[in-house]
C-alpha positions in Angstrom: 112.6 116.1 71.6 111.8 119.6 73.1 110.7 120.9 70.0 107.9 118.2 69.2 106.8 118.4 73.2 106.7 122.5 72.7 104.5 122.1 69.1 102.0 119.2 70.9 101.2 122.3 73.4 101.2 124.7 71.3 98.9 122.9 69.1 96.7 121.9 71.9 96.5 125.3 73.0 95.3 126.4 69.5 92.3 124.4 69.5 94.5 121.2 67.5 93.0 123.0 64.3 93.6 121.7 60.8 96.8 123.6 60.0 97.8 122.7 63.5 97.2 119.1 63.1 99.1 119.4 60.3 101.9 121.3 61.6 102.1 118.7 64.8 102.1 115.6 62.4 104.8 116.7 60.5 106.6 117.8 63.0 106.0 114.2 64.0 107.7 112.9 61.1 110.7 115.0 62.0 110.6 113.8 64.8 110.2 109.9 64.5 112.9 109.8 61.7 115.5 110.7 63.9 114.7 107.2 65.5 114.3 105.1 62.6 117.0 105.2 59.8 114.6 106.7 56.8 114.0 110.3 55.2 110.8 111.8 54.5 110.8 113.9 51.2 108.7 116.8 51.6 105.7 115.5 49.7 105.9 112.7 51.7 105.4 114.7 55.1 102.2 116.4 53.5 101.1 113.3 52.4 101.4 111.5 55.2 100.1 114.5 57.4 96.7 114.7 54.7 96.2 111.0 55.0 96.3 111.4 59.1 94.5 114.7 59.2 91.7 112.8 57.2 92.1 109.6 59.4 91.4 112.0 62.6 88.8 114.4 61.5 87.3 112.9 58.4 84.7 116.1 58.1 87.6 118.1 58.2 87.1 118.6 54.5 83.8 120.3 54.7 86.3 123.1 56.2 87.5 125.6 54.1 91.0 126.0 55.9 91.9 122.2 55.7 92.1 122.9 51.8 94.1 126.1 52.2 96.3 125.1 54.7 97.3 121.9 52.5 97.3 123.7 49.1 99.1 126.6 51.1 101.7 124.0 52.2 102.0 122.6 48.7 102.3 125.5 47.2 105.2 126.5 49.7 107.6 122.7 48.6 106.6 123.1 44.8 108.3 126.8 44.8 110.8 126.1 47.5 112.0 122.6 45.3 111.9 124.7 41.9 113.4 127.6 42.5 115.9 126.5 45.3 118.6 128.6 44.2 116.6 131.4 45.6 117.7 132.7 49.1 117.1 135.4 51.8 114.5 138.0 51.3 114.2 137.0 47.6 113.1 133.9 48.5 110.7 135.3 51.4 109.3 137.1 48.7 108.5 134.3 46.0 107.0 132.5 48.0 104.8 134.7 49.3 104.2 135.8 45.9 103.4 131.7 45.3 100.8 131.4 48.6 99.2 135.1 47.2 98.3 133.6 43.9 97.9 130.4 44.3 95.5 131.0 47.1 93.7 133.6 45.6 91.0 131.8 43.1 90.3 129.6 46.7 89.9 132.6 48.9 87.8 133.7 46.2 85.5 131.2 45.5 84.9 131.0 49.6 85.1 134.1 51.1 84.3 137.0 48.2 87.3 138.6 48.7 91.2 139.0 47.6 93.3 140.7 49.9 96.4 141.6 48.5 97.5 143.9 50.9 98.0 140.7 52.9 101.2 140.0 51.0 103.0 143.1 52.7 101.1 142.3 56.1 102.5 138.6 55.7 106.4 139.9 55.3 106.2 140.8 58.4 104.0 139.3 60.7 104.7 135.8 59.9 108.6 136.3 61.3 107.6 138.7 63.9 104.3 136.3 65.3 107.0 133.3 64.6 109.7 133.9 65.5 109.2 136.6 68.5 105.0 136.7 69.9 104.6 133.1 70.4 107.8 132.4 71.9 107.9 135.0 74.4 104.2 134.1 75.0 104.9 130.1 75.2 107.9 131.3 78.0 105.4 134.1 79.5 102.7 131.2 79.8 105.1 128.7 81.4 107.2 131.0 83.8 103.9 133.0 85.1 102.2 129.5 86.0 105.3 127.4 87.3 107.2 130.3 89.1 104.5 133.3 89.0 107.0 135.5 88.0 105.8 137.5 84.0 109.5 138.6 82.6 108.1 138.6 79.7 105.4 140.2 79.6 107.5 143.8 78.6 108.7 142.6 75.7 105.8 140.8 74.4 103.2 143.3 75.3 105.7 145.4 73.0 106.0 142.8 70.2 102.0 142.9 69.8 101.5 146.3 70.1 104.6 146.9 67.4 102.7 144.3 65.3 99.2 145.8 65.4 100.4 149.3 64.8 102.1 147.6 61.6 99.1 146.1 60.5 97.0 149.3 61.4 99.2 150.7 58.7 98.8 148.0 56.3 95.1 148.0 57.1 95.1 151.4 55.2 96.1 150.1 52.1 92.7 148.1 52.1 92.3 149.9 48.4 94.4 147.2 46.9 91.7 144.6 47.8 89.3 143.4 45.9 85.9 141.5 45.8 84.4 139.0 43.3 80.7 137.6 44.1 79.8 134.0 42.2 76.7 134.2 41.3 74.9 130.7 41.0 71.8 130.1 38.7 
């Protein structure tokens, strides 16, 4: 399957990462059940993909990521199973709501510091990075080595420059964070 070859890279190229081992083993799962006749539930995806992170990179939970990236993913089938009636931009919406929140005591306790201007950075530089940047960078990457020919670069060099002016914008709005400081005895 194209698709599982294409994450493998892309996850190699990202440093295989917790949240892209995570992302490569379920796309695993995807993968290997259209070879053997059984379907993998949601939970059962991110539980299989935790036990395997863990079976990997055991230290991996020293790492503040590998518990936001799992409760992040959580977070994401809990919403999406409970309120599936949702759909389009309302949906976007909730669930970004849902990662905000439900990551906030977390990014907290770690890092100081809420940032709830993310949520409007997030609407849309998830799509645009998804969907547009690392496509056309994957396709920049593989026609610039194999046929040294960058037809992509235009429009990518556009699509990043369109996405940091965006978040230049939204960087403004840095008055809607906030920090909180645990103090220990």
């Amino acid at each position: 399957d194209l698709a599982f070859v294409a994450a493998f890279i892309y996850s190699l190229l990202a440093g295989f990462a917790v949240p892209a081992q995570r992302a490569i083993i379920a796309c695993a799962l995807v993968f290997i059940k259209n070879f053997i006749n059984k379907r993998f539930t949601g939970w059962q995806a991110w539980r299989y993909a935790l036990f395997l992170v863990l079976f990997i990179e055991p230290h991996a939970v020293l790492l503040p990521g590998f518990y936001l990236s799992f409760l992040a993913v959580a977070i994401l089938i809990s919403v999406s199973q409970r309120y599936s009636y949702y759909r389009g931009f309302k949906k976007i919406l909730l669930l970004q709501l849902a990662c905000l929140f439900g990551l906030m005591p977390f990014t907290l306790y770690w890092f100081s510091y809420g940032a709830l201007n993310g949520l409007l950075a997030n609407l849309i530089a998830i799509p645009l990075v998804g969907y547009v940047i690392v496509p056309l960078s994957l396709v920049n990457l593989i026609t610039e080595s194999v046929f040294h020919i960058a037809w992509c670069s235009y429009p990518l060099d556009w699509s990043i420059k369109l996405l940091l002016f965006y978040l230049s914008w939204i960087d403004q709005l840095a008055f809607l964070n906030f920090t909180f400081y645990v103090q220990y005895l």
